[in-house]
C-alpha positions as CSV (number, residue, x, y, z in Angstrom):
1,X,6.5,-50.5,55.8
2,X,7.9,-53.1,53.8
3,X,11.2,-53.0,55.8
4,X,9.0,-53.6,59.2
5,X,6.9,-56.5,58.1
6,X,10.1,-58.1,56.3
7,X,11.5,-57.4,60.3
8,X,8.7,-59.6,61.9
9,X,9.0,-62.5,59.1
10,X,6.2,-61.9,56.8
11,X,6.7,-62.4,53.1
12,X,6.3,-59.0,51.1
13,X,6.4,-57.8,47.7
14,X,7.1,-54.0,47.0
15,X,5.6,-52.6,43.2
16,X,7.1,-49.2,43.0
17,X,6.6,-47.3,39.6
18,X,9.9,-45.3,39.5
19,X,13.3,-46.2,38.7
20,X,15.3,-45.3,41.8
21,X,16.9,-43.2,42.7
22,X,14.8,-40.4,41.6
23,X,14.1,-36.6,42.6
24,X,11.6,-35.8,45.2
25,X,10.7,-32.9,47.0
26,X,10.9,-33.2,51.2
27,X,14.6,-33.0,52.6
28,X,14.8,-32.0,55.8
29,X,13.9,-34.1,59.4
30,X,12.5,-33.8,62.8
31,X,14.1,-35.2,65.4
32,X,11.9,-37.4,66.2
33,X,12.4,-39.2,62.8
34,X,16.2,-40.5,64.6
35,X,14.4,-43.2,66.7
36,X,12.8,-45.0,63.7
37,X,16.1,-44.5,61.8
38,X,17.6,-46.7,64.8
39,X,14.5,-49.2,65.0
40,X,14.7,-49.8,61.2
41,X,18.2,-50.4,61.3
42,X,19.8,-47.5,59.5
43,X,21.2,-44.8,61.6
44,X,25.1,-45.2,61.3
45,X,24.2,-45.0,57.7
46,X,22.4,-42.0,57.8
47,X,25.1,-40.8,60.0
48,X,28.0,-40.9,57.6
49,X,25.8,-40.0,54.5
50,X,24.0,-36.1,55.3
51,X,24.2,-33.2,56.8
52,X,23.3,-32.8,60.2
53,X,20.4,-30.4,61.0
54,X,20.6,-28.9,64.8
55,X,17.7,-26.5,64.5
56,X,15.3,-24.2,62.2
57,X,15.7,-20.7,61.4
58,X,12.8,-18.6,60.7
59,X,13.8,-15.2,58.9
60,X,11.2,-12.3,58.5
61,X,9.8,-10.8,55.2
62,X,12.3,-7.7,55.6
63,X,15.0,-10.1,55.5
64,X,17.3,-9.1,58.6
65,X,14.4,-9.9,61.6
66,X,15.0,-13.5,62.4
67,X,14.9,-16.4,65.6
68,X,16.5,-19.5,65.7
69,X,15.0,-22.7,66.9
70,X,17.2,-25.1,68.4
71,X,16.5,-28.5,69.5
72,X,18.7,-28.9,72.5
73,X,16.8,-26.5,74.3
74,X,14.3,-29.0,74.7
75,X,15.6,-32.5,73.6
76,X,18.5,-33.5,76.0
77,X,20.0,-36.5,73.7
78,X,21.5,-37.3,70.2
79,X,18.3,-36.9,68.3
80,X,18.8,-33.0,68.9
81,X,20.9,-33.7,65.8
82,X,18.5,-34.1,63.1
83,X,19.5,-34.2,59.0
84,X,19.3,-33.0,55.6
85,X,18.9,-35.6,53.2
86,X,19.1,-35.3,49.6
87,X,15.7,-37.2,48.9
88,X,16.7,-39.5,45.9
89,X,19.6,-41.2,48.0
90,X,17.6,-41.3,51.0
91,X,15.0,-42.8,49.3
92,X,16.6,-45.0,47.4
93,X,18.6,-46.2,50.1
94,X,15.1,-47.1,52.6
95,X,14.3,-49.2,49.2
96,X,17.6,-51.1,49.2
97,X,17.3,-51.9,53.0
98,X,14.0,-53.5,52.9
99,X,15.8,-55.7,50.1
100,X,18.5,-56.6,52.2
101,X,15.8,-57.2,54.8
102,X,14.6,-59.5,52.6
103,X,11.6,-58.0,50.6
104,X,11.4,-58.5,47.1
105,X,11.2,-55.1,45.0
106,X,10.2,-54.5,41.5
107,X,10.7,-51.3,40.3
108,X,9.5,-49.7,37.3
109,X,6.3,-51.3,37.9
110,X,3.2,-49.8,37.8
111,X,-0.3,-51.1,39.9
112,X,-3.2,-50.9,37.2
113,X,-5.7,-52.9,39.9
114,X,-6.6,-54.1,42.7
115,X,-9.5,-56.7,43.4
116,X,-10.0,-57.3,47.0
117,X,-11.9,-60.6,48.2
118,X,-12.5,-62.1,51.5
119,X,-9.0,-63.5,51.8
120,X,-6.9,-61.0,50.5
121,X,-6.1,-59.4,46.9
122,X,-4.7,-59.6,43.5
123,X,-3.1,-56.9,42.2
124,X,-2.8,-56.1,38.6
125,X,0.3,-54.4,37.5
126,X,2.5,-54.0,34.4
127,X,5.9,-54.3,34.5
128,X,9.2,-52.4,32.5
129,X,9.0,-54.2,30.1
130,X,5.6,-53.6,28.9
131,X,3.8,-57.1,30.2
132,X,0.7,-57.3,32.5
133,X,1.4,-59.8,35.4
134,X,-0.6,-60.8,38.2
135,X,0.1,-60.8,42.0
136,X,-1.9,-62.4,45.1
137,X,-1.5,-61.2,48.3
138,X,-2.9,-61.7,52.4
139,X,-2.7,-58.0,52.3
140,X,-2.3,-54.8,50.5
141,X,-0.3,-52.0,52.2
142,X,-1.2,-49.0,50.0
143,X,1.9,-46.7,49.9
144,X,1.7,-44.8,46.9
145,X,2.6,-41.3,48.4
146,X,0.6,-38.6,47.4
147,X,-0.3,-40.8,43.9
148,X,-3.4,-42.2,46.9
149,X,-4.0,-45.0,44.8
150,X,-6.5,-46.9,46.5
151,X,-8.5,-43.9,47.4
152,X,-8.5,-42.6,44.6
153,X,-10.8,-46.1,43.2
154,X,-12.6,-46.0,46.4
155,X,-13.8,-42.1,46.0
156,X,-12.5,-41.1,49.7
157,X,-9.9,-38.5,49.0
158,X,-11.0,-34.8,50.0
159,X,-8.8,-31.7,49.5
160,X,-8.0,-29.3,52.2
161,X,-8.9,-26.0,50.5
162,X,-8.1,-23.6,53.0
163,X,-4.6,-25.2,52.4
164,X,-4.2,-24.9,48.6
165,X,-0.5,-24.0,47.9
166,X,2.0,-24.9,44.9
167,X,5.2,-25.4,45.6
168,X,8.4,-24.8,43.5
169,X,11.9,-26.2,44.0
170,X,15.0,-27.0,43.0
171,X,17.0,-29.6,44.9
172,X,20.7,-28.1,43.7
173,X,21.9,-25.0,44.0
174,X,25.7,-24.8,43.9
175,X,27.8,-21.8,45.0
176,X,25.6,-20.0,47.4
177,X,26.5,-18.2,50.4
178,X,26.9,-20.2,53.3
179,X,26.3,-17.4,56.1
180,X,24.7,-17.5,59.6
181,X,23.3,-20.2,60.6
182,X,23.1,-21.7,57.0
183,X,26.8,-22.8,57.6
184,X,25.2,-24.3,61.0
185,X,23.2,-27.0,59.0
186,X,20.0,-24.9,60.0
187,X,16.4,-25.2,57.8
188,X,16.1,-21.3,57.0
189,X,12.1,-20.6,56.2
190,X,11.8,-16.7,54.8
191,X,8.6,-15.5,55.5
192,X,6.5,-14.3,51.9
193,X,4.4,-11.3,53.0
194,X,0.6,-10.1,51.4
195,X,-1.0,-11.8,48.8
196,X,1.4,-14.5,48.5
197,X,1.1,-16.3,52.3
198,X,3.8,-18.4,51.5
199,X,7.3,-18.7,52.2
200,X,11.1,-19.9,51.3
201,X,12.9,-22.7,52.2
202,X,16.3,-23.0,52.3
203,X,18.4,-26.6,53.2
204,X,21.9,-27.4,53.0
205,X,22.5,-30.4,51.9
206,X,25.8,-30.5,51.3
207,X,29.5,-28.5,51.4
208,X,28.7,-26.3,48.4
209,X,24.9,-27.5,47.9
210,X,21.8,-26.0,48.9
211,X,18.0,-26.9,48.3
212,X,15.7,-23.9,47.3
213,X,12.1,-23.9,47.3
214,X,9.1,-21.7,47.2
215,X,5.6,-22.0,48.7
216,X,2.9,-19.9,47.7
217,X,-0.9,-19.7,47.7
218,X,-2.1,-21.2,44.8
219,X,-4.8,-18.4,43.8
220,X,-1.6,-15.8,43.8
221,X,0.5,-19.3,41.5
222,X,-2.2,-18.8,39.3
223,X,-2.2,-14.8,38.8
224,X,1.4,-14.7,38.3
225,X,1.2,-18.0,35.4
226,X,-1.4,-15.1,33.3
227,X,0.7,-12.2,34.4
228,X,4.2,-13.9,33.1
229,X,2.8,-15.7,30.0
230,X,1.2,-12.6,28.7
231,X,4.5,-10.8,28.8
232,X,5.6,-13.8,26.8
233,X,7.6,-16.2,29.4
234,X,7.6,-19.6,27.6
235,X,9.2,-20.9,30.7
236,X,6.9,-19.1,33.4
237,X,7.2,-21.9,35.9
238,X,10.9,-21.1,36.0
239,X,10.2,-17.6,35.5
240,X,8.1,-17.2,38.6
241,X,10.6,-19.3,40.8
242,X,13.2,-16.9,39.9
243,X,11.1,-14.0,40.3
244,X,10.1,-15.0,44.1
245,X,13.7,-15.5,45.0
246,X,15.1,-12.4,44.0
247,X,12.2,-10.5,45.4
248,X,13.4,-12.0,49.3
249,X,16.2,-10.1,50.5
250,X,17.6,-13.1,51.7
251,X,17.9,-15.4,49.3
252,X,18.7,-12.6,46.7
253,X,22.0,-12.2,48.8
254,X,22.5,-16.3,49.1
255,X,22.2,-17.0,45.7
256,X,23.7,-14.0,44.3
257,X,26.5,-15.8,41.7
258,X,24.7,-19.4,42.5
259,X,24.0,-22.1,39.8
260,X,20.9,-24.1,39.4
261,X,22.2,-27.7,39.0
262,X,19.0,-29.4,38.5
263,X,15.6,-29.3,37.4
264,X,12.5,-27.4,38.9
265,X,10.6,-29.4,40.5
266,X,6.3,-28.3,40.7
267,X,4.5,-29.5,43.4
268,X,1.0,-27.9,43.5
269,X,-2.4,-28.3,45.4
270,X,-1.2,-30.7,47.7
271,X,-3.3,-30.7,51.1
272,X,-6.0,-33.7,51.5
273,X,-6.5,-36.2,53.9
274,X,-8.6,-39.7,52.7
275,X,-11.5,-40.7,54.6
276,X,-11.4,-44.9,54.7
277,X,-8.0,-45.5,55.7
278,X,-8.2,-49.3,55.8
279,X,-10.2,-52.3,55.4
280,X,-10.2,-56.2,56.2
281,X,-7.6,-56.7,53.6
282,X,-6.0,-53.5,53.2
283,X,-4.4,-50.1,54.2
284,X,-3.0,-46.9,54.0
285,X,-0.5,-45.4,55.5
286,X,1.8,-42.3,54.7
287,X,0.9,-39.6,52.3
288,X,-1.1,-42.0,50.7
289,X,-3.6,-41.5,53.6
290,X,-3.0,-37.7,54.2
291,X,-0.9,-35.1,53.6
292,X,-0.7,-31.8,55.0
293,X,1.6,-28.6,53.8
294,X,5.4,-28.7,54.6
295,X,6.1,-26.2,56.6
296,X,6.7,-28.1,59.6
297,X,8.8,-30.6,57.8
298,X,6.2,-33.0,59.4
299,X,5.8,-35.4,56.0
300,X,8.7,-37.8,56.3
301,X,8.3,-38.6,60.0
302,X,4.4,-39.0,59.5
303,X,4.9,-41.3,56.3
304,X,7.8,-43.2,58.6
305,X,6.3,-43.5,62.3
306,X,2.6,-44.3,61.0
307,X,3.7,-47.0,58.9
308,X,6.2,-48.3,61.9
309,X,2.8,-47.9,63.8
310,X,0.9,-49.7,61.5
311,X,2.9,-52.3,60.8
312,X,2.3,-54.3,64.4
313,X,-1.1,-54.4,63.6
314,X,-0.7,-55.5,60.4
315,X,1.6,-57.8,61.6
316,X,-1.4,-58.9,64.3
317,X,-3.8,-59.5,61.4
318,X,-1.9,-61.8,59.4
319,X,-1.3,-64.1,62.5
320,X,-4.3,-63.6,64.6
321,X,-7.1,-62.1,62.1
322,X,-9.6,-59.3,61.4
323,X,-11.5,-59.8,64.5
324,X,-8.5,-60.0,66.4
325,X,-7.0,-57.0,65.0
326,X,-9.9,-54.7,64.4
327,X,-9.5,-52.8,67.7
328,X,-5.8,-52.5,67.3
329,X,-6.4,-51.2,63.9
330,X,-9.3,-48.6,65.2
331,X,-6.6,-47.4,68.2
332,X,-3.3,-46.8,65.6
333,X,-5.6,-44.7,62.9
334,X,-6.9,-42.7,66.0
335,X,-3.4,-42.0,66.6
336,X,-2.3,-41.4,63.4
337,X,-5.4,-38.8,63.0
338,X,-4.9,-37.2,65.6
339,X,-1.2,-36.4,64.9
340,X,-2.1,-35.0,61.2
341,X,-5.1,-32.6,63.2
342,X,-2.3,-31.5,65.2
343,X,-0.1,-30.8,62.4
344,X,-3.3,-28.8,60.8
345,X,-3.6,-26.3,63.8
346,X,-0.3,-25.4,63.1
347,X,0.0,-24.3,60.0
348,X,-3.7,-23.0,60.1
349,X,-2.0,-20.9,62.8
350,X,0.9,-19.7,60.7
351,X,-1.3,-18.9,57.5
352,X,-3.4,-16.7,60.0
353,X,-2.6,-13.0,61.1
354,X,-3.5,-15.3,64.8
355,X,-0.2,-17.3,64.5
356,X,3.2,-16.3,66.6
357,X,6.0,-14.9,63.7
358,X,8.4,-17.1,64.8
359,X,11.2,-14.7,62.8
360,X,9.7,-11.6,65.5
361,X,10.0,-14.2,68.6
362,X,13.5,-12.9,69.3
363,X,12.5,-9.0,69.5
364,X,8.8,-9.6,70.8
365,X,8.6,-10.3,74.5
366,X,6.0,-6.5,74.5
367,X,3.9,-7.7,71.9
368,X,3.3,-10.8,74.5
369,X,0.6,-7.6,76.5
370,X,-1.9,-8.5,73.1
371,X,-3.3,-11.9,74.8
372,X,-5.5,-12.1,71.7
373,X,-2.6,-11.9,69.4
374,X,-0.2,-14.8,71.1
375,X,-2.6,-16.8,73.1
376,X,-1.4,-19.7,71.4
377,X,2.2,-19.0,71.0
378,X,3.9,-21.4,73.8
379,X,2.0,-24.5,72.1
380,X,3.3,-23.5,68.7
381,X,6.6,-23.7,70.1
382,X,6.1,-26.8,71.6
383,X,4.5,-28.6,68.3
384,X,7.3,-27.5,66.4
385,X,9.9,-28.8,68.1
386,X,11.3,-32.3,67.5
387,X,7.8,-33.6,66.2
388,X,5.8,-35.1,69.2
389,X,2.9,-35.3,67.3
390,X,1.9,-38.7,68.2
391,X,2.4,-39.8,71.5
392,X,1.9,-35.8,73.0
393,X,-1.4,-34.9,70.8
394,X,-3.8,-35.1,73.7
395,X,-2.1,-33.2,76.3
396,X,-0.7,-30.5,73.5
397,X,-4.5,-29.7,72.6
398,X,-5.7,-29.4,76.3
399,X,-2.6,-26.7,76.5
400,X,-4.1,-25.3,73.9
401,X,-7.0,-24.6,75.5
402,X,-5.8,-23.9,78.8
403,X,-4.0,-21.2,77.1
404,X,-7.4,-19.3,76.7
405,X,-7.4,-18.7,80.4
406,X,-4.9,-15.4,80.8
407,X,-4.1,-16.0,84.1
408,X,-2.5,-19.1,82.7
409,X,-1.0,-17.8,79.6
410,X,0.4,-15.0,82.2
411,X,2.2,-17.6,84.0
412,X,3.7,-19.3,81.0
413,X,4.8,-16.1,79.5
414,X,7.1,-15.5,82.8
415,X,8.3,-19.5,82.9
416,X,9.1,-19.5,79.4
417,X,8.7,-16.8,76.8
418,X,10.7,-14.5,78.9
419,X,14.1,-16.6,78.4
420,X,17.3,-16.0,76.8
421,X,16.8,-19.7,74.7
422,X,13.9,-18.0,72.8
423,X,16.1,-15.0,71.3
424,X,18.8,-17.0,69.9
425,X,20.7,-16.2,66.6
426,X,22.4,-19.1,66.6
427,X,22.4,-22.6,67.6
428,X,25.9,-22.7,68.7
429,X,26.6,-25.4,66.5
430,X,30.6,-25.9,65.0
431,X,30.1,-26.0,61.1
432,X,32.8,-29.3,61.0
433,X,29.6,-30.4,63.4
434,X,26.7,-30.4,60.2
435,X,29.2,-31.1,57.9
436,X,31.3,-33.6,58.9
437,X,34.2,-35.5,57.5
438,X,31.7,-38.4,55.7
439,X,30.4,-35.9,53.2
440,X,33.5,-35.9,51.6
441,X,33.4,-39.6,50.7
442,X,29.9,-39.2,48.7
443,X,29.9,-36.2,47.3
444,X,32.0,-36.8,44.1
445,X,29.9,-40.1,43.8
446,X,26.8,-37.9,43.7
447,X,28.4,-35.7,41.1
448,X,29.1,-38.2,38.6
449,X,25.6,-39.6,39.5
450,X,23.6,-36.3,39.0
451,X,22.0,-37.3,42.1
C-alpha cells in the first residue's frame, strides 16, 4: 500500500511495530500474485531470491494416494511459475522498496491512537525508544495484519466460527527428504483425517530447507494441550507439533533424520472478517480487514491485490475528495468482498465430507456417478488455480450453480474431469528449474542471518 501511493506521488508515512526482518507464517504464492510483483516493481528481484513454485500437491491421509495440481494446465504464461518465499526476507524486502520508493518507515514503532476529524487524523504512537510522538495525516491506511487495529477500537471485527483452527509451524527444517514432487518446488498439503479436519503443509524454500506446518481444528488443539500436559509435557505446543508429524506417513518419512532450525511458530483462531472497512478518512485493507484459513494460500495475494486495488481510490480521494471517491470506494470493497466469499466456499468445501479430495482426483473418475458427492468439483478446481478470485468471482459462482443441473455437470465431467491433466504425479518440472542458480548467492547470507 505504501509502495503504491509513494508510486502516484503522495507523501506517506509507514509505523510498523516490528523490527524487520522478522518471522511470519504464510510462504507460498499464487500465481496471480506475479502481476503485482511486476506492477510494484519487484519481480527480477523475486526472481533471483526464491524458489520457484510450478504447482500444489495434495497427498491423502494414508500417505501414498496423491494428485498434482499444476498451473500450466491452465495459465499459458510465466506466472505458471509461482514462489516460495521465506516470509521475513520477503517481507522485509516489500518494506525496503517502499523506502526506496520514497516512503518514510519507522519501525519499532507502535500506534497507541488514532483520532479521526473531518480532515484527516492524528495518530498517537510511541516510538523505540520509549517516547510518545504525534503524527497528522490526510489519511490513514490501516494495515496492521491480523493485529485489525482500527477495528478492533471501532467494535466491527467478527470471528468466523465454523473456521476456528490453530496452526503450528516451523519455518526451517534442514535435512529433509527432497522426493517427488517436493524436489519439483511443489506446496505438498497432507490431508489430517477424523477429529482433527486439518492438514500439513509442506514448502521448500530452499536447497536443504523446508517449511512445516500443521493445521488443525481448534476444539481437537485444545483436547490434545489437556491430554499432553497431564502426562507432564512442559513444552506441549512443541509436543503436539511433533506428535502430528510423525503420525502422517508422509512427513514421518520426509523428516525422518531432519533438524528443526527455528522456533515454533502458534498461529491459532484466526478466521474473521471486519464489518466497516473504511470511512471518510480511513481504511482497511489486507488481513487487517479479513482473513480467512490458509489452505488456499490465498492471504498474500488478497493482502497485496486489495491494497493495489485500493490504493487508486485512495489515491482519487486525496486529489478529488469524499464525494468524488465514495462510489469508487463502494465498487473496490464489493470486489474485495466478494473475492474473500469466494475464498470461504472453498474451504467450507474442503472442511465438509461435500468437498472433492483433491489427493483421490487422480484415481476417482467412478466416484464422478455420486452427482451429490462432486457436484461442485470442476469449480473447486477452477478457484484453486492461479487465484482469480477478483476479477472471475461473478461468473465462478454462477458455475457454481449451474453445476446443480446434472445434465450440465454430465457435460463438464466428459470436457474436463475425464483428462489425462487431472491424474498427474508430477508437474514435469526440472529441479535446476525451482531451484535455480540465484539460491546459491543468499543462502549463506541467510545462515549467518538466522533468517
Amino acid at each position: 500500500m505504501a509502495s503504491f501511493l509513494a508510486m502516484k506521488g503522495h507523501s506517506v508515512t509507514v509505523l510498523e511495530k516490528e523490527k524487520f526482518p522478522r518471522e511470519h507464517v504464510g510462504e507460498s504464492m499464487l500465481p496471480f500474485c506475479y502481476h503485482v510483483f511486476r506492477e510494484l516493481g519487484i519481480l527480477e528481484e523475486m526472481k533471483e531470491r526464491w524458489v520457484r513454485k510450478p504447482g500444489v500437491r495434495f497427498i491423502d491421509v494414508d500417505g501414498i494416494t496423491n494428485t498434482a495440481w499444476c498451473f500450466w494446465h491452465h495459465i499459458k504464461d510465466e506466472s505458471a511459475m509461482s514462489f516460495q518465499v521465506i516470509r521475513s526476507e520477503f517481507d522485509d524486502v516489500l518494506l525496503k522498496h517502499s523506502a526506496s520508493l520514497g516512503a518514510t518507515v519507522h519501525d519499532q514503532t507502535r500506534v497507541m491512537n488514532v483520532d479521526l476529524d473531518e480532515s484527516g487524523g492524528d495518530v498517537h504512537a510511541v516510538g523505540p525508544d520509549g517516547k510518545e510522538f504525534r503524527l497528522r495525516a490526510r489519511f490513514v491506511v490501516d494495515a496492521s495484519g491480523r493485529d485489525t487495529f482500527m477495528s478492533n477500537r471501532l467494535g466491527t471485527k467478527v470471528a468466523h466460527k465454523e473456521l476456528e483452527r490453530t496452526a503450528l509451524s516451523c519455518s526451517y527444517w534442514k535435512g529433509a527428504k527432497f522426493i517427488d514432487t517436493l524436489e519439483e518446488g511443489l506446496i505438498q498439503i497432507v490431508y489430517l483425517g477424523g477429529e482433527k479436519q486439518g492438514w500439513i503443509w509442506c514448502i521448500p524454500l530452499g536447497n536443504d530447507r523446508v517449511s512445516v506446518g500443521v493445521v488443525m481444528n481448534s476444539s481437537y488443539y485444545r483436547g490434545q494441550r489437556a491430554k499432553l500436559k497431564g502426562q507432564g509435557y512442559d513444552d506441549w505446543k512443541m509436543a503436539l507439533y511433533l506428535q502430528e508429524i510423525q503420525a502422517a506417513p508422509y512427513t514421518k518419512n520426509i523428516l525422518d533424520g531432519a533438524q528443526m532450525e527455528r522456533d515454533l511458530m502458534v498461529n491459532g483462531d484466526y478466521s474473521y472478517l471486519c464489518k466497516e472497512k473504511w470511512g471518510d478518512k480511513f481504511c482497511l485493507v489486507g488481513d487487517a480487514s479479513a482473513f480467512i484459513d490458509p489452505i488456499f494460500s490465498s492471504g498474500v495475494f488478497m493482502a497485496m491485490n486489495s491494497s493495489r486495488i485500493v490504493s487508486k481510490v485512495v489515491h482519487k480521494r486525496l486529489t478529488e475528495g469524499v464525494e468524488a471517491s465514495e462510489g469508487d470506494f463502494s465498487e473496490a470493497y464489493e470486489r474485495v468482498v466478494r473475492a474473500y466469499d469466494v475464498i470461504d466456499k472453498l474451504i467450507r468445501l474442503f472442511y465438509t465430507p461435500e468437498a472433492i479430495n483433491f489427493a483421490q482426483l487422480g484415481s476417482a473418475e467412478s466416484s464422478f456417478e455420486d452427482f451429490d458427492h462432486y457436484q461442485n468439483a470442476i469449480a473447486v478446481y477452477h478457484f484453486l488455480i492461479g487465484g482469480d478470485f477478483f476479477e472471475s468471482s461473478n461468473k465462478y459462482s454462477g458455475f457454481i450453480e449451474s453445476l446443480r443441473d446434472p445434465k450440465m455437470f454430465a457435460s463438464f465431467k466428459k470436457l474436463i474431469i475425464n483428462r489425462p491433466s487431472l491424474s498427474a504425479q508430477s508437474c514435469e518440472v526440472a529441479h535446476e528449474t525451482a531451484f535455480h542458480p540465484g539460491l546459491l548467492k543468499h543462502e549463506p547470507r541467510r545462515e549467518r542471518e538466522r533468517i
